[in-house]
C-alpha positions as CSV (number, residue, x, y, z in Angstrom):
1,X,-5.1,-9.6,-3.5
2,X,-6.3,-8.3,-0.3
3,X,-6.8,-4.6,0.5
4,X,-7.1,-3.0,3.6
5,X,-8.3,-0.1,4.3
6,X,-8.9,1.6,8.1
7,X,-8.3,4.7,10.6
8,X,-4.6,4.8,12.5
9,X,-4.8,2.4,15.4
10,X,-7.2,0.5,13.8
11,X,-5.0,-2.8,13.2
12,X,-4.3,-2.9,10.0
13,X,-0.7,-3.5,10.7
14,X,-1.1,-6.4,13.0
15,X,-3.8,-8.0,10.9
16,X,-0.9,-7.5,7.8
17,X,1.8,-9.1,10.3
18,X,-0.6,-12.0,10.7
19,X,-1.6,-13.0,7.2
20,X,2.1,-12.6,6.3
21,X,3.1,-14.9,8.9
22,X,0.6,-17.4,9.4
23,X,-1.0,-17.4,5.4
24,X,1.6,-17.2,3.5
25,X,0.7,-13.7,2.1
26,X,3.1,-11.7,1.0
27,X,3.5,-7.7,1.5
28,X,2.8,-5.9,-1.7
29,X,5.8,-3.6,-1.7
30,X,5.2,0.0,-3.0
31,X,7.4,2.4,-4.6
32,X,8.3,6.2,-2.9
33,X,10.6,9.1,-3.2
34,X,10.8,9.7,0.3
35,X,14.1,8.9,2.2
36,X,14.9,5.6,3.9
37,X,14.0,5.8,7.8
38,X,16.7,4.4,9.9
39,X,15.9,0.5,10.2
40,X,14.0,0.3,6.9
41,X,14.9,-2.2,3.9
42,X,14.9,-1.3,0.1
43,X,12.3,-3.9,-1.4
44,X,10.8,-4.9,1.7
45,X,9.7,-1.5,3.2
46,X,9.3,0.6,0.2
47,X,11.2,0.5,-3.7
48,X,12.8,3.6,-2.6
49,X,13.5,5.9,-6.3
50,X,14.3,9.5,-6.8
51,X,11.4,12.1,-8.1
52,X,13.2,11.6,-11.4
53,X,12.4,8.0,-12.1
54,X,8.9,8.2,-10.2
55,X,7.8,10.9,-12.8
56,X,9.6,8.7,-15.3
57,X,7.2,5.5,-14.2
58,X,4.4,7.5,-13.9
59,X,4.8,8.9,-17.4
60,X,5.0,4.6,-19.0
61,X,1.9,3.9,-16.9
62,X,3.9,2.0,-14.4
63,X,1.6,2.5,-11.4
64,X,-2.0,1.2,-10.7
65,X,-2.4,4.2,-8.3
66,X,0.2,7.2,-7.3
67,X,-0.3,10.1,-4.6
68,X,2.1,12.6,-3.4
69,X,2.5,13.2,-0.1
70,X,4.0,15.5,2.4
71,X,6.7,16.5,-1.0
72,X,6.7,12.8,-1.7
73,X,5.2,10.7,-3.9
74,X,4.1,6.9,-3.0
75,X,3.0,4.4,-6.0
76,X,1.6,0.7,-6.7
77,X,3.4,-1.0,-9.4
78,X,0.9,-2.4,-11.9
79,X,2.7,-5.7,-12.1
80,X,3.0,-5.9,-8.1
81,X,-0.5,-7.2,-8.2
82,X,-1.1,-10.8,-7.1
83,X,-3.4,-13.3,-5.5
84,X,-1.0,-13.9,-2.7
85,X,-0.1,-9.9,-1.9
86,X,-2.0,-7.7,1.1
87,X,-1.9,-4.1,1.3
88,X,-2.8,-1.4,3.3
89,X,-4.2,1.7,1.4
90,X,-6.1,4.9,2.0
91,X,-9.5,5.3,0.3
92,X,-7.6,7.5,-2.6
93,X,-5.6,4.5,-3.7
94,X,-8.8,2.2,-3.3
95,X,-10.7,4.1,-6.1
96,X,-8.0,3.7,-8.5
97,X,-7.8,-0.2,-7.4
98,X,-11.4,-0.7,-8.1
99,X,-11.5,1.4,-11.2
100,X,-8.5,-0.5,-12.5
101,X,-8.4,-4.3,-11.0
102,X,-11.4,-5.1,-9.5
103,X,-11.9,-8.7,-10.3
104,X,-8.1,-8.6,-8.1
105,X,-9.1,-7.4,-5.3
106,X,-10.6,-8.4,-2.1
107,X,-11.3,-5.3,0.6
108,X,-11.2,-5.3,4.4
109,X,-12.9,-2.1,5.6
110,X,-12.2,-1.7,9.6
111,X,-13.9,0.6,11.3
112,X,-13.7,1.1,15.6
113,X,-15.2,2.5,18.1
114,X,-13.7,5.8,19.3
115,X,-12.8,4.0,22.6
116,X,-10.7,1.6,20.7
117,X,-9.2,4.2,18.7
118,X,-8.4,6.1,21.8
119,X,-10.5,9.4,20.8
């Protein structure tokens, strides 16, 4: 599985868009609480749940790595991992990857100048 991790605007969603369509990779999909955005797919955006059955997946060990967020909480499902799967994750989520599935994982780091970044 590949893991990226970057600043905003550093291309980590192009570079996602890419290996999806010319690779053959496959979005890992996670899990939140948060409501569905106009435009935005159940199973292909997020696994969008209630607090309720977060906590409830949370308490059976369901996630690889969990954060809440803004009132929300976002999640990686344990059995989402695959050799075929790219994510995007903040360094929080990367230290419970590597504590929990390193021989899975691949990481990207991308770093920018501040002129790319626009800064």
């Amino acid at each position: 599985m590949l893991v990226l991790v970057g600043p905003s605007a550093s291309g980590k969603t192009q570079i996602v868009q890419e290996l999806i369509k010319n690779y053959n990779m496959k979005k890992l999909v996670t899990y939140t609480t948060r409501p569905m955005r106009v435009g935005e797919v159940d199973g292909k955006d997020y696994h969008f749940i209630t607090v309720d059955e977060f906590k409830q997946k949370i308490d059976n060990n369901f996630f690889i790595e969990y954060v809440e967020y803004n009132n929300n909480y976002y999640g990686t499902s344990r059995s989402d991992l695959s050799d075929d799967k790219v994510v995007i994750l903040e360094p929080t989520g990367l230290k419970h990857y590597i504590k929990e599935a390193r021989d899975l994982i691949k990481v990207v780091v991308l770093r920018c100048s501040k002129n790319v970044l626009g800064i």
